[in-house]
Backbone bond lengths (Angstrom), bond angles and torsions (degrees), N, CA, C in turn:
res aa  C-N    CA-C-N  psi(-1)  N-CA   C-N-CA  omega(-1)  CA-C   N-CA-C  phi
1 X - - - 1.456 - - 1.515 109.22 -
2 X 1.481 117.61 143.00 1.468 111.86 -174.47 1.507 88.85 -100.03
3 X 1.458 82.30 164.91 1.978 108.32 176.00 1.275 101.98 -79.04
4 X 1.307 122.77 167.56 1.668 132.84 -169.75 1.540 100.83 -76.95
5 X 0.877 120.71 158.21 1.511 113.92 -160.72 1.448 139.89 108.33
6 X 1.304 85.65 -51.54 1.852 121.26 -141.92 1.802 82.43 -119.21
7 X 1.882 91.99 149.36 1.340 112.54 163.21 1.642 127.41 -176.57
8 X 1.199 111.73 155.16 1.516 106.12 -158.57 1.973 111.32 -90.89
9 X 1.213 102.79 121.60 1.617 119.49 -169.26 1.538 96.21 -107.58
10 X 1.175 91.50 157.09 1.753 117.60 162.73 1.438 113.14 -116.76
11 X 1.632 103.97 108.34 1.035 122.86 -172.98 1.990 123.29 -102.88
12 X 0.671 138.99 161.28 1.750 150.29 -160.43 1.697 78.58 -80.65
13 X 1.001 144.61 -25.97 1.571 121.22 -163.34 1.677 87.64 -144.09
14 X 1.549 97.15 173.23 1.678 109.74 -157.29 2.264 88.36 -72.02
15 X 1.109 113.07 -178.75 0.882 137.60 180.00 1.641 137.69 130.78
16 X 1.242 113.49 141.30 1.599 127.79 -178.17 1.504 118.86 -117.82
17 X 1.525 117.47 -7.13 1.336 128.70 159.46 1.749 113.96 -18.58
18 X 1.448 135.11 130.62 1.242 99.22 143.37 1.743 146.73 -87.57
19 X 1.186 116.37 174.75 1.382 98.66 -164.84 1.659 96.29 -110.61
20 X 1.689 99.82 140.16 1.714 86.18 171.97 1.831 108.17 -123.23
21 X 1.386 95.30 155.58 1.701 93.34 -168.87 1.272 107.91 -79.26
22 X 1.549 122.60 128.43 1.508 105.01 -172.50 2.103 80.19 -146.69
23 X 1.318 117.15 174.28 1.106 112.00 -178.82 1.638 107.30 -160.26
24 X 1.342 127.85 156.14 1.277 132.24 164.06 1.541 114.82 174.29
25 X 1.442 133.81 -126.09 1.371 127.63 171.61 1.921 99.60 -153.12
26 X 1.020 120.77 119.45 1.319 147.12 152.01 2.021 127.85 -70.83
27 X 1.211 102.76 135.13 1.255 103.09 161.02 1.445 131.17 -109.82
28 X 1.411 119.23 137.94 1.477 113.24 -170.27 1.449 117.92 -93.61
29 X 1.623 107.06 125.69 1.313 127.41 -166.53 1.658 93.02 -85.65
30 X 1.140 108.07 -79.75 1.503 129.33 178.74 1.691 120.85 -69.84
31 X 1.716 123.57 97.97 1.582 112.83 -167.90 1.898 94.29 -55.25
32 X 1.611 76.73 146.18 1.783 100.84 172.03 1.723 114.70 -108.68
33 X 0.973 109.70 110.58 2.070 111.91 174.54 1.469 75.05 -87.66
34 X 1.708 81.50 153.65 1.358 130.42 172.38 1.773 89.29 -25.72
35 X 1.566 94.57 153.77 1.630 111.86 -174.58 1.378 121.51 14.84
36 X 1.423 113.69 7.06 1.671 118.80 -169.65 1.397 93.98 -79.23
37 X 1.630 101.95 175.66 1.285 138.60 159.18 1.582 122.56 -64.85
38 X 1.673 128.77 139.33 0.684 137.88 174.71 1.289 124.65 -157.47
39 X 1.628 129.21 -151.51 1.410 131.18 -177.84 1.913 97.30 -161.92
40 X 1.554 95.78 118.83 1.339 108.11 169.08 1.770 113.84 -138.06
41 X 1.892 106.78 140.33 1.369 103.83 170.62 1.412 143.12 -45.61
42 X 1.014 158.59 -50.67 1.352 159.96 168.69 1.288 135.06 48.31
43 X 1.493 107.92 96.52 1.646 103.79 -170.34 1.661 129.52 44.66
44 X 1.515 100.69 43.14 1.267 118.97 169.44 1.633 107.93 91.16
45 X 1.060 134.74 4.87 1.244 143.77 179.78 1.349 130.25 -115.24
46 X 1.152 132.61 126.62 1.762 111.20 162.96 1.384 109.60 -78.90
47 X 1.483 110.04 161.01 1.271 124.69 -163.99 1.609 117.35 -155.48
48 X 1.341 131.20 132.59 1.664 126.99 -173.99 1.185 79.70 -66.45
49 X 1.685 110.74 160.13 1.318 129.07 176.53 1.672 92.14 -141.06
50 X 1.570 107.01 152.84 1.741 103.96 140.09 0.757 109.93 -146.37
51 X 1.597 138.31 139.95 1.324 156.72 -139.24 2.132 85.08 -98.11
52 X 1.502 99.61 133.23 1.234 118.42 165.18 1.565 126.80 -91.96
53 X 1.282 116.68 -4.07 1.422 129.08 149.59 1.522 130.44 -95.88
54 X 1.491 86.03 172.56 1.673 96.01 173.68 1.416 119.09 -78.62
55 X 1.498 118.53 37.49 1.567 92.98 -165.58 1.983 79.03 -144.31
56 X 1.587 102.90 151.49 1.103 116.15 179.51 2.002 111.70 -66.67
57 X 1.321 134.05 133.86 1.183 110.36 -157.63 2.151 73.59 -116.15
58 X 1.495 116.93 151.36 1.470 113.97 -156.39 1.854 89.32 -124.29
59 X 1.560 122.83 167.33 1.224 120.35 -178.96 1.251 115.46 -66.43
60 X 1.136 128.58 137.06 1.328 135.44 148.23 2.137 95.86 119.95
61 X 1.435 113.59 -15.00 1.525 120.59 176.27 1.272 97.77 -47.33
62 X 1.321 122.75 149.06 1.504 145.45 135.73 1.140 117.61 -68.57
63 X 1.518 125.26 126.37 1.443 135.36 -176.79 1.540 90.57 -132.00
64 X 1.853 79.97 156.92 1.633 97.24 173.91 1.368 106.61 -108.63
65 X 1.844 120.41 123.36 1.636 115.01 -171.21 1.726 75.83 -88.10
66 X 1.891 96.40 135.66 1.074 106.88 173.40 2.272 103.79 -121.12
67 X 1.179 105.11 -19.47 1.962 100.16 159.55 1.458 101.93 -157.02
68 X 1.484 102.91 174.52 1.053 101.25 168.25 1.332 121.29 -148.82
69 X 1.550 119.99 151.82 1.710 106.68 -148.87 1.693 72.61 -138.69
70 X 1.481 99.77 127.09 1.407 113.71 -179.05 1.343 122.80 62.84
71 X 1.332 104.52 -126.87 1.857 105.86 167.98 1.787 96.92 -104.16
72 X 0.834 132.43 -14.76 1.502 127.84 173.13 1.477 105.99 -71.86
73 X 1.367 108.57 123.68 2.004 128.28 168.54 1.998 94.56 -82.00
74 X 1.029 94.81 156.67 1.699 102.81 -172.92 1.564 86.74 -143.21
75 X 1.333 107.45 133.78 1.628 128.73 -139.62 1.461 123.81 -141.24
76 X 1.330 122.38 116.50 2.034 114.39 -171.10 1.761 80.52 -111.37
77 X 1.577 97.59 151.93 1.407 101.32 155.46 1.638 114.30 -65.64
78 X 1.776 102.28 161.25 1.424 110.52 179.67 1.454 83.17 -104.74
79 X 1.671 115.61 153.01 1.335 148.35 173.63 1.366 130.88 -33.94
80 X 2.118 92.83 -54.25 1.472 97.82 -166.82 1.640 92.26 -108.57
81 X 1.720 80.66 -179.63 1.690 105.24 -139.24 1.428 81.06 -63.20
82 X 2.187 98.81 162.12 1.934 102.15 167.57 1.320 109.14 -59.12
83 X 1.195 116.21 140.70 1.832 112.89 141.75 1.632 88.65 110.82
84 X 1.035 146.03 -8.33 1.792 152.38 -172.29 1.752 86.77 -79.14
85 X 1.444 128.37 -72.73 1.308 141.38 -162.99 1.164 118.79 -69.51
86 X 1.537 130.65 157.27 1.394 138.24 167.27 1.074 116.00 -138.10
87 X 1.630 126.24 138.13 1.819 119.44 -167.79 1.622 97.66 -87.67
């Protein structure tokens, strides 16, 4: 049984981590390919990220951290154009 929070996903790579729902907007330090590895800001911190889409996410993009499993944030691009927004 998961803890409140927390819940079990099927993910592109092996894992049993749990995942917890947490949300806000990040900037990308490190570009992320598809399900890859990366590095994005977050509420004053850097943080591993991996992008949960198919699309390459590039430096300086705004992402939306939508959970997070361990110390890695798991990440969709945000909509509007780079460089419009400020955290």
């Amino acid at each position: 049984m998961n803890s409140p929070g927390t819940q079990t996903r099927s993910f592109p790579w092996p894992s049993s981590d749990p995942v917890i729902l947490i949300e806000g907007e990040a900037v990308v330090e490190q570009p992320i390919v598809p399900y890859g590895r990366g590095r994005v800001y977050y509420r004053g911190s850097w943080w591993p990220a991996t992008s949960m889409e198919e699309v390459t996410l590039l430096k300086g993009q705004f992402v939306r951290v939508v959970e997070r499993q361990n110390i890695t944030l798991l990440v969709t691009p945000v909509a509007s154009p780079i460089g419009t927004r400020s955290l």
